[in-house]
KEKOLTI-693005 format. One record per residue: z, y, x of N, C-alpha, C in turn; residue in one letter. Coordinates in steps of 0.2 Angstrom, whole numbers, plus 2048, in hexadecimal, padded with zeros to 3 digits. Atoms other than C-alpha are relative to their C-alpha. Example, Ala and Ser with C-alpha at 12.3 -4.5 7.8 and 13.67 -1.06 7.14 Angstrom:
// residues 2
8007FA8048277EA83E800806804A/7FF7FA7FC8247FB8448038057FCS/
This chain:
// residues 439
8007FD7FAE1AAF08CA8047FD806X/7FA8037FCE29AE68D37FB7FB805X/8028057F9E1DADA8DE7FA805804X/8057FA800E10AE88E0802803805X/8007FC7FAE1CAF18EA8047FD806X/7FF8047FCE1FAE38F57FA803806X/8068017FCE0CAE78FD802804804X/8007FD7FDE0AAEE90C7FD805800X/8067FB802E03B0090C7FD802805X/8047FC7FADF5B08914801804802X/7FD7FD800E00B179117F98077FBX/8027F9804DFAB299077F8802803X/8067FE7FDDE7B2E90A7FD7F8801X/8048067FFDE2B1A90D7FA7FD803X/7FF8027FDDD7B119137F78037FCX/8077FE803DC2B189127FB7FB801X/8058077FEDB2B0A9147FA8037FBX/8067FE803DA3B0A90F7FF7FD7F7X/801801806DA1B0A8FB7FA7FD7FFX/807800803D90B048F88037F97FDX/7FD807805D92AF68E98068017FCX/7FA7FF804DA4AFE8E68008017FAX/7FE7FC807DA3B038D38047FF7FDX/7FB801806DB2AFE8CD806804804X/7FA7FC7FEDC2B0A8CE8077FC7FFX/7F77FF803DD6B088CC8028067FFX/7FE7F97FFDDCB188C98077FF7FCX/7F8801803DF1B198C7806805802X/7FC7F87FEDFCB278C78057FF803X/7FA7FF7FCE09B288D38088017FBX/7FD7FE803E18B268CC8048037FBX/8047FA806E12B2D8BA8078027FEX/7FA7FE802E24B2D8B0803806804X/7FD7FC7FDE2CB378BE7FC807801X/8057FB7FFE1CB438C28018057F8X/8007FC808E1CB468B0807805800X/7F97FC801E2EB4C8B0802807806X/7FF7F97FAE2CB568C37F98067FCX/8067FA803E1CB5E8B88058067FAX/7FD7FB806E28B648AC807803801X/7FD7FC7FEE35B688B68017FF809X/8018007FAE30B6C8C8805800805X/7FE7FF7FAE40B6F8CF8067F9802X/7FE8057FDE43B5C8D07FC7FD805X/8038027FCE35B5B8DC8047FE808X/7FD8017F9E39B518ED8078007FFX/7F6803800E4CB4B8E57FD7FA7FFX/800806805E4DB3B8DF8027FC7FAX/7FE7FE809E4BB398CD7FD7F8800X/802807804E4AB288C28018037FCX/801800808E44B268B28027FB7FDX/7FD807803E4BB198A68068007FBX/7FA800804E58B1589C808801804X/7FC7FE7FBE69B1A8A18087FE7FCX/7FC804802E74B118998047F9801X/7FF8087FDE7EAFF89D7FB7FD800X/805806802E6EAF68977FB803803X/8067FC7FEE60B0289E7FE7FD807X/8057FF7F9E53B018AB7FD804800X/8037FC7FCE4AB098B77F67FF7FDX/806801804E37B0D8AE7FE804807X/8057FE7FCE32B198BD807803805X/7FD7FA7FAE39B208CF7FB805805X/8037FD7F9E35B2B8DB8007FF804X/8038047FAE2DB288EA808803806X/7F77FC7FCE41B328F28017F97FCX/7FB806803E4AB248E67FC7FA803X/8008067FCE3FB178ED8027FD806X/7FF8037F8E42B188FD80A7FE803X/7F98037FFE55B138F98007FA7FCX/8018067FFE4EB048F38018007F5X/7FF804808E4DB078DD7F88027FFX/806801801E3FB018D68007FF7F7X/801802807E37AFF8C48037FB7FFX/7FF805802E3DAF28BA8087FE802X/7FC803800E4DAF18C18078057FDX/7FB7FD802E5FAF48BA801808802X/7FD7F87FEE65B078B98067FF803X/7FC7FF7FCE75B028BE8007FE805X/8038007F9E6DAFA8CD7FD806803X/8047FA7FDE65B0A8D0803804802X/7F97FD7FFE75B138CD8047FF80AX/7FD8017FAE7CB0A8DD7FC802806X/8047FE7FBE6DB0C8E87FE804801X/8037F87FFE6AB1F8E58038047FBX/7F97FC808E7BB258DC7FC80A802X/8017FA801E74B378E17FA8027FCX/8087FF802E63B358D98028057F9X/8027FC806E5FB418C87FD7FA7FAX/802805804E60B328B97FD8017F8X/8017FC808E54B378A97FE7FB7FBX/802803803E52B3189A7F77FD7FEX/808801803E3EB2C8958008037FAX/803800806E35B358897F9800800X/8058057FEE28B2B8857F88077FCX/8067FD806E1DB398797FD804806X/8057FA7FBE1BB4688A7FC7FB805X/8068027FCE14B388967F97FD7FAX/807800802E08B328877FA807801X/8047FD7FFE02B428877FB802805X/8047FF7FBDFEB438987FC7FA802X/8058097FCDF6B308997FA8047FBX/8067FF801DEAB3788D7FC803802X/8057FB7FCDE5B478957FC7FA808X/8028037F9DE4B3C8A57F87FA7FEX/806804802DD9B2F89B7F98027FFX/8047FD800DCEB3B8957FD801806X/8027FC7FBDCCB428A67FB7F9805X/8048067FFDC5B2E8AB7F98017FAX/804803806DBAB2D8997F9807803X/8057FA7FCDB2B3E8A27FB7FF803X/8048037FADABB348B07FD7FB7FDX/803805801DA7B248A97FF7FC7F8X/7FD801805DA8B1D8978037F9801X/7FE806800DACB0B89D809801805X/7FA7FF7FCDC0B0F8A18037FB7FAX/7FE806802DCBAFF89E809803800X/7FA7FC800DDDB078998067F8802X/7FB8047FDDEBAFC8A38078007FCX/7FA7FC802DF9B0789E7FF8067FEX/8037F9800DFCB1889B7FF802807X/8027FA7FBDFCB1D8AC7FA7F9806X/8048057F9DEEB0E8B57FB7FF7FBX/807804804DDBB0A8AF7FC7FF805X/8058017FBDCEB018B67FA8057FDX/8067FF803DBCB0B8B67FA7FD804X/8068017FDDABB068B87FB806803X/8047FB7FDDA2B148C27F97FF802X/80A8007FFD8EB0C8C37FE8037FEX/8077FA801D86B198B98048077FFX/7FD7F97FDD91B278BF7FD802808X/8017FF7F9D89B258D07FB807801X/8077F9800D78B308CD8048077FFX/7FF7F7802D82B408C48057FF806X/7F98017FFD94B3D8CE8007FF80AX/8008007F7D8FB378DF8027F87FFX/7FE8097FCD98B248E98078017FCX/7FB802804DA5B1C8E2806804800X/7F97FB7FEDB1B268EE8008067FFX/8027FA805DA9B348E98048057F9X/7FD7FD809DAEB338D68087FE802X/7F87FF7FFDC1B2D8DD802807801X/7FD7F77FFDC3B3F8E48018027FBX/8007FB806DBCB478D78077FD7FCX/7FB803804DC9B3D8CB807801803X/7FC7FC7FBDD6B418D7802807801X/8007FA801DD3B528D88018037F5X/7FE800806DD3B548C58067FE7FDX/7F8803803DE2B4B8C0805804803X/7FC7F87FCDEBB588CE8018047FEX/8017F8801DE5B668C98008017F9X/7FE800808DE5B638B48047FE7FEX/7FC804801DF3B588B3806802805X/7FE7FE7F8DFCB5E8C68067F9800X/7FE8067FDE00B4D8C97FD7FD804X/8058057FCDFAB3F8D57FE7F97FDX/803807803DEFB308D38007FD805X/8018027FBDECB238DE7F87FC7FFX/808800801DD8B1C8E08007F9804X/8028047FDDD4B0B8E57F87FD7FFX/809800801DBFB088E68017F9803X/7FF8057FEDBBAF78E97F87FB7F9X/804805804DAEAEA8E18027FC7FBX/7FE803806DB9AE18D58068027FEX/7F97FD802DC8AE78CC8067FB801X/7F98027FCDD6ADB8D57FF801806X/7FE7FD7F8DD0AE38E78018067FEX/8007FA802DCEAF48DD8098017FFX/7F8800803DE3AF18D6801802806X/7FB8027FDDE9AEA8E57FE809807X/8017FD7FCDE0AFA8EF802808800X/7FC7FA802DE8B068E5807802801X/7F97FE7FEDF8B018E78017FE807X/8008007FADF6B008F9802805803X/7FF7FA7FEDF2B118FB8038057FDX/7F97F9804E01B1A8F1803801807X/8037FE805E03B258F07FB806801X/8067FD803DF7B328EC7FA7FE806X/8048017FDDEAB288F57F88007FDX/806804801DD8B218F67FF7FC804X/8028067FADD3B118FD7F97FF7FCX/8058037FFDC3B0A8FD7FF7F8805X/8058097FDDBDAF69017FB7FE800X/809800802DADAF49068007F87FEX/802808803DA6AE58FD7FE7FA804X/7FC8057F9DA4ADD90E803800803X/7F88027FEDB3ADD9138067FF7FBX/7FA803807DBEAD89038037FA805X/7FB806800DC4AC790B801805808X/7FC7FD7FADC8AD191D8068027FEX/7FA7FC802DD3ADC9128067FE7FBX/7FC805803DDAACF9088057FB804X/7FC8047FFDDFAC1912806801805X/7F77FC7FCDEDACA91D8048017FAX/7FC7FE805DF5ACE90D8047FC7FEX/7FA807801E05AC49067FC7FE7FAX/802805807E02AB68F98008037FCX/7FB7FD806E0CAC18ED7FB804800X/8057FC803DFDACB8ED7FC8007FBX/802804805DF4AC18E28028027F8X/7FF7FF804DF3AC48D18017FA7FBX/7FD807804DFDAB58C88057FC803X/7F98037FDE09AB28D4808804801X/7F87FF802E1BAB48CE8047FD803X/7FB8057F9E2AAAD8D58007F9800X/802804800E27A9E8CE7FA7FC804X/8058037FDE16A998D5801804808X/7FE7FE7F9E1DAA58E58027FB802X/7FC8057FDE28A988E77FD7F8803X/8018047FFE1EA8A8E57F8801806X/8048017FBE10A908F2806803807X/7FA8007F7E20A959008017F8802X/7FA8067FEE24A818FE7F87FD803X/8038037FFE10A7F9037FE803806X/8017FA7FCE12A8C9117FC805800X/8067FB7FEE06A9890D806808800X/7FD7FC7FDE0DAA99137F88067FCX/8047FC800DFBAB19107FD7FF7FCX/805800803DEDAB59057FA7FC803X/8058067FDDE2AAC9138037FA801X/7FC8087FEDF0A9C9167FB7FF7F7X/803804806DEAA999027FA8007FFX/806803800DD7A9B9057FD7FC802X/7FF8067F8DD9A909138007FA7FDX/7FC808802DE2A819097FA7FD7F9X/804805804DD7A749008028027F9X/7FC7FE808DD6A788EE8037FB7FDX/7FD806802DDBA668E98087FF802X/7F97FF7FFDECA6A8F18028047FDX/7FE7FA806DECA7A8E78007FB7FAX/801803807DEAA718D98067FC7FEX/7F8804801DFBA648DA803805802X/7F87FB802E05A728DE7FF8067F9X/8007F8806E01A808D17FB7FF7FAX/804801806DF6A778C57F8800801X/8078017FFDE3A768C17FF809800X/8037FA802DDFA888B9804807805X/7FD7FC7FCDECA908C47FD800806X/8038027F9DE4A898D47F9803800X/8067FC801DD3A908CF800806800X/8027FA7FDDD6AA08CD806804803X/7FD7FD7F7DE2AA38DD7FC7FE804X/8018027FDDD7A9A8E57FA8067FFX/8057F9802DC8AA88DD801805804X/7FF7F97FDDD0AB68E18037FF807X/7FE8007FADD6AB18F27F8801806X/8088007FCDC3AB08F67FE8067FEX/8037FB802DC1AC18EE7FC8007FBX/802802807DBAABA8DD8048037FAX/800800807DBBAC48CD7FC8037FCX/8067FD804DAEAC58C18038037FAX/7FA7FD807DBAACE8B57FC8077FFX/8057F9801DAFADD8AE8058047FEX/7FB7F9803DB7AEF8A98007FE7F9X/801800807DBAAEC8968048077FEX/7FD7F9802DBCAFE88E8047FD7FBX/7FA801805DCDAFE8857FF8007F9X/8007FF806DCFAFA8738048037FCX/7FC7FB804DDAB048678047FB800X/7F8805801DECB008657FF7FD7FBX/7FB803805DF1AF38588048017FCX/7FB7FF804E00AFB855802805804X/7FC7FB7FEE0BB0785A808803800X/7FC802804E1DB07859805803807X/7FD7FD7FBE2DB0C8648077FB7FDX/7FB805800E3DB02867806802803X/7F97FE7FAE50B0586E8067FA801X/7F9802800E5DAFD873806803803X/7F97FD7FFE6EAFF8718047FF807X/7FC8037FBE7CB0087F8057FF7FFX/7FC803800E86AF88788007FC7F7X/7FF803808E85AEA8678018057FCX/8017FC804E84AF58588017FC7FAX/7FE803807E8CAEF8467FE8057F9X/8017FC804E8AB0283D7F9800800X/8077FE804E7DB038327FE8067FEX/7FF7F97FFE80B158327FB803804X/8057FF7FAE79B168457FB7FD800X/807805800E6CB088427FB8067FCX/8067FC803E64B148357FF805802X/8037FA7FFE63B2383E7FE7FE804X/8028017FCE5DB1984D7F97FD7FCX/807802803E4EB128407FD8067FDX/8047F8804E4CB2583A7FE801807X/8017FC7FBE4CB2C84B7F87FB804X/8038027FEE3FB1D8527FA8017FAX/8067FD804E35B218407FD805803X/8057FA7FFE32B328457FB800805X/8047FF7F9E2DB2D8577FA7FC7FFX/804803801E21B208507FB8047FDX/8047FC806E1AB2D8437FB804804X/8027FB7FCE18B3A8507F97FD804X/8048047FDE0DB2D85B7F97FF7FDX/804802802E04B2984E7F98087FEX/8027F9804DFFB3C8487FB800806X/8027FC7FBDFDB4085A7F97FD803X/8058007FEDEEB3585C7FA7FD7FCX/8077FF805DE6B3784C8007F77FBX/800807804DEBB268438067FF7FCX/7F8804805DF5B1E8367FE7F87FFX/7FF8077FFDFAB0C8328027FF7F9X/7FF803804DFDB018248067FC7FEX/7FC805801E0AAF5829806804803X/7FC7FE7FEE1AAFA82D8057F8805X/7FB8077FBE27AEF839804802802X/7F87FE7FBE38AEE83F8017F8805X/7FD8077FEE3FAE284B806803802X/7F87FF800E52ADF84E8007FA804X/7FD8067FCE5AAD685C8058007FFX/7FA801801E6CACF85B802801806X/7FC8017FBE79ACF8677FF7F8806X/8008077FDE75ABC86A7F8801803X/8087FD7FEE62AC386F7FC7FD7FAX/806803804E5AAB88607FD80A7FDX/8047F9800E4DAC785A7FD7FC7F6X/804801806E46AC68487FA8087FEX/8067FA800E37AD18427FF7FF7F6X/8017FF806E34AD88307FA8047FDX/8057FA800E26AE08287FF7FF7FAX/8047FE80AE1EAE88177F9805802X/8077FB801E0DAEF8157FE8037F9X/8007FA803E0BAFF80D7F98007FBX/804802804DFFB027FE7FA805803X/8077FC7FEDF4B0F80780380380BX/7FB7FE7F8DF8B1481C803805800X/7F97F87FEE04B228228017FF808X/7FD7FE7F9E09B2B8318048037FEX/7FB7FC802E16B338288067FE801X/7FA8017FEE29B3382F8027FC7FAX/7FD801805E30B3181E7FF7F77FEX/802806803E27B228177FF7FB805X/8018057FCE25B198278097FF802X/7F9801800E3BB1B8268027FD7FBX/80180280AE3CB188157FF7F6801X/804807803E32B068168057FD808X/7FC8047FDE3CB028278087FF7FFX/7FA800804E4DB0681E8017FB7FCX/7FE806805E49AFA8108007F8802X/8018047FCE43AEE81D8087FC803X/7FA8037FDE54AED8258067FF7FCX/7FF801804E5CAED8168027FB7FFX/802806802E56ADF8118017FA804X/7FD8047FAE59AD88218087FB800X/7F8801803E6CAD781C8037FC809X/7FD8007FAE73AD482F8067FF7FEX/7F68027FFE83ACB832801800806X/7FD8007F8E84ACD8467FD807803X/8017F77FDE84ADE8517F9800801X/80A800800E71AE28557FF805808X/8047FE7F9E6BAE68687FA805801X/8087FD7FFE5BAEE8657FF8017F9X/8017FD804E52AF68587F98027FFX/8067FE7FEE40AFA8567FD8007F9X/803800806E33B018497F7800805X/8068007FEE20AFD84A7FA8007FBX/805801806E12B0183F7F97FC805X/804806802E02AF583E7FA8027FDX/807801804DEFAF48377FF807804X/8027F9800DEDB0683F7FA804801X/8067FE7FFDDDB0F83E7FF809802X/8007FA7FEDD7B208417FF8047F8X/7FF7FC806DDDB2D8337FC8037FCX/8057FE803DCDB348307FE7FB7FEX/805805804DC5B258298067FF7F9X/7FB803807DD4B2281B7FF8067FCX/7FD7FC806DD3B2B80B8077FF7FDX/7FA802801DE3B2D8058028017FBX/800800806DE8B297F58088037FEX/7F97FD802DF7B357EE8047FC7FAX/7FE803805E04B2E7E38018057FBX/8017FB805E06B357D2806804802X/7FC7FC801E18B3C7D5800805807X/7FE7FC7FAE15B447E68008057FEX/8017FB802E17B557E67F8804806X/8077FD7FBE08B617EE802800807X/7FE7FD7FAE12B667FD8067FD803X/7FC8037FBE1FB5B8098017FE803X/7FE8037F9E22B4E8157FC801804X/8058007FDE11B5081A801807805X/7FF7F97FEE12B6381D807801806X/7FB8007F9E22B608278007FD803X/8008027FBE1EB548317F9804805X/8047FC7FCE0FB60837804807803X/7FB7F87FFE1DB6F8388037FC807X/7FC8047FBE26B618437FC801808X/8038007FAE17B5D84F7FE807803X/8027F97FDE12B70851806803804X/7F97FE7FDE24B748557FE7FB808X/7FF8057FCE25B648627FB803805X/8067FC7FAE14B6A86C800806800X/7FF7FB800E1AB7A86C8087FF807X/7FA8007FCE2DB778738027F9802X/7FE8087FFE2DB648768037FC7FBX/7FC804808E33B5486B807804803X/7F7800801E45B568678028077FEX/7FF7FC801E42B688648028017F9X/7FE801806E44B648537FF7FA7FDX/800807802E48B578498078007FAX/7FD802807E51B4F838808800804X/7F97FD7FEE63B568358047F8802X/7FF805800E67B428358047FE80AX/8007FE7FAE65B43847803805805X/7FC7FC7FBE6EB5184D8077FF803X/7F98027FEE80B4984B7FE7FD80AX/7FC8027F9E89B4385D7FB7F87FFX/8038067FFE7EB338618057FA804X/7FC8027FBE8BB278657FD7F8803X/8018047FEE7FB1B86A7FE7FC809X/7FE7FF7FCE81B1F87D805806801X/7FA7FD7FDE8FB238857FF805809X/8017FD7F7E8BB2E8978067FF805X/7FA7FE7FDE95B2A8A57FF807804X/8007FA7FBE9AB378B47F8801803X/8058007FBE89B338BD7F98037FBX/8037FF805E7FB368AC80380A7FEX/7FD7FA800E89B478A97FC803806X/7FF7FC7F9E88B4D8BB7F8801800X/806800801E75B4A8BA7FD8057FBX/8057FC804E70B528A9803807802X/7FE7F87FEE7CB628AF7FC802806X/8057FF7FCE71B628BF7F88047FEX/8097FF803E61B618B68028087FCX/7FF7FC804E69B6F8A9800806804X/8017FA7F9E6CB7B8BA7FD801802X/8058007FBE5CB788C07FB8037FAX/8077FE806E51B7B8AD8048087FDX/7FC7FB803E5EB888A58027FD7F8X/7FD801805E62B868927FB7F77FFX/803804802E5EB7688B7FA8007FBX/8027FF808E50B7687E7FF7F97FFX/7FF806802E51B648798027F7805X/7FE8067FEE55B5287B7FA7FB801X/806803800E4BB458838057F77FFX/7FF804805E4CB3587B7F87F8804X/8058057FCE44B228828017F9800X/7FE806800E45B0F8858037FE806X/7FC8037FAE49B098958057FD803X/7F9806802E54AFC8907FF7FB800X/800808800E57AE98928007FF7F8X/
């Protein structure tokens, strides 16, 4: 997002043309992380709330369009964020409530068209050509999508209609937030070349740098310039396709998204971590969230994985493959336990992660019991768990392991003063939210 929100905007409501040839959408929710937490607790609407890690090492995963206007952005440090909007509301991520709503919102895409290309959880491209006959014009089905996602989700989306998915991107995030633009397919390069270089998708600071030293300033200074010049400064295949998409060239089709490979969750510490005490509960507590993930959409997995970073950042990664899959807290802790173990660590450890692997959909596995299992347990409670959780939120319940004092973040006053804000505003707590948005 961090170059993204350099563009200029067309502002809210955007910018309308005539769709004919549009079929391709962007569709990206407005500041999803935060919407999710004013959906769950409306009476941070119109403060300014950051989501992220909140610790020495934490960043900023999402702001509000109030925090942004004092200048914090994704991506960047929390205690950066701290100084630029010490009044803001800072919460931690919990990753299990925005999946829930990426899905509802995905479905709400898969509704219109089946050709929906998942970005993230909160951004997909779709192909709308044979939605045109039931659904109407391109702009047409952006409302409807618009309107649905408000009203079933009560969040906002923003809508960019356009002919290839890098005018559709750049047209969505033009018109945040809760917009629609539209680019007629004859005028892409009108709409393009006023825009900064940095529009362009593959220009980082690096290759920024190295087209500032060839003055190009614009999207049109680089359609301008000989592509044989592109080419000694930024390379062969780099020069080609800037020089593509400067002319409005991308034959990039919608690819409907493929199923995760894995699925896994990760934290880091704030501060080096030597007990092995904290590591284990921090490998129990990301079991369960890994389990949970896995239940919640119907899959289990084969391999298990740990990664460990040190203090020095070197990372090493471990793993065992299980005799049959699991989505079970127990045994997906169990086999990360032995894992780390086994690891025998002689330096503090920065980070922590568990990851299952091979994962398929649960329904297709037979699952072969062993002899000493007994008829009835981990399984049955980790179903007691998810019923609870979608009932009163994670953290409403959870292994006794986890209840002690978590002395893996320390709150200062500005962390206090916040969560006691937030506790005046919701009333009793009913549980902890828990997340990464860490260096």
């Amino acid at each position: 997002m961090g170059r993204s929100q350099s563009l200029p905007r067309s502002g809210p409501g955007g910018e309308l043309g005539d769709d004919t040839g549009c079929t391709i959408l962007h569709v990206d929710m407005d500041a999803f992380f935060v919407s999710v937490e004013v959906r769950r607790d409306p009476s941070l609407r119109g403060k300014p709330v950051v989501v992220g890690g909140t610790g020495p090492r934490g960043v900023v995963s999402s702001a509000s369009y109030e925090a942004r206007a004092f200048g914090v952005r994704s991506a960047m440090p929390t205690s950066r964020a701290r100084r630029l909007c010490p009044q803001a509301i800072y919460i931690q991520p919990e990753h299990g409530a925005y999946g829930e709503v990426s899905a509802a919102v995905m479905q709400i895409f898969r509704d219109v068209t089946p050709l929906v290309e998942p970005l993230s959880l909160d951004e997909a491209f779709l192909d709308v050509a044979g939605a045109r006959r039931l659904l109407g014009s391109p702009a047409e089905i952006g409302r409807l999508i618009r309107r649905r996602v408000a009203e079933e989700q009560q969040i906002t989306c923003s809508v960019g209609v356009a002919s290839t998915k890098f005018v559709a991107k750049l047209a969505s995030t033009r018109c945040k937030p809760d917009g629609l633009a539209v680019v007629p397919a004859d005028g892409v390069l009108e709409y393009l070349h006023p825009l900064p270089v940095g529009a362009l998708w593959g220009v980082g600071d690096r290759t920024g740098e190295q087209l500032d030293k060839l003055g190009l300033r614009t999207v049109g200074d680089l359609a301008a310039l000989p592509l044989a010049v592109l080419r000694r400064s930024v390379g062969e295949a780099q020069a080609a396709h800037l020089h593509a998409l400067a002319w409005g060239r991308d034959p990039r089709r919608v690819v409907v998204g493929t199923p995760d490979k894995s699925i896994g969750a990760e934290e880091t510490f704030d501060v080096d971590v030597a007990d092995s005490d904290l590591i284990n509960r921090e490998l129990l507590r990301l079991s369960e969230k890994t389990a949970a993930r896995l239940r919640s959409t119907g899959q289990v997995g084969r391999t298990v994985v740990i990664k460990v970073r040190f203090g020095d950042f070197s990372t090493v990664n471990r793993s065992r493959t299980l005799q049959s899959p699991t989505d079970g807290t127990q045994e997906i802790y169990d086999t990360a336990r032995r894992l780390y173990v086994g690891l025998s660590p002689t330096m503090p450890i920065r980070l922590v992660g568990v990851r299952v692997e091979g994962i398929g959909p649960a329904a297709a596995v037979a699952r072969q019991p062993t002899l000493d299992e007994p008829d009835r347990g981990w399984t049955e409670a980790d179903r007691a768990v998810d019923a609870v959780a979608r009932r009163f939120g994670s953290g409403a319940i959870r292994p006794a392991a986890l209840v002690r004092p978590n002395v893996r973040t320390a709150p200062n006053v500005d962390e206090v003063r916040a969560r006691g804000e937030r506790r005046s505003q919701k009333g009793p707590n009913k549980g902890s939210t828990e997340g990464n948005g860490q260096l």
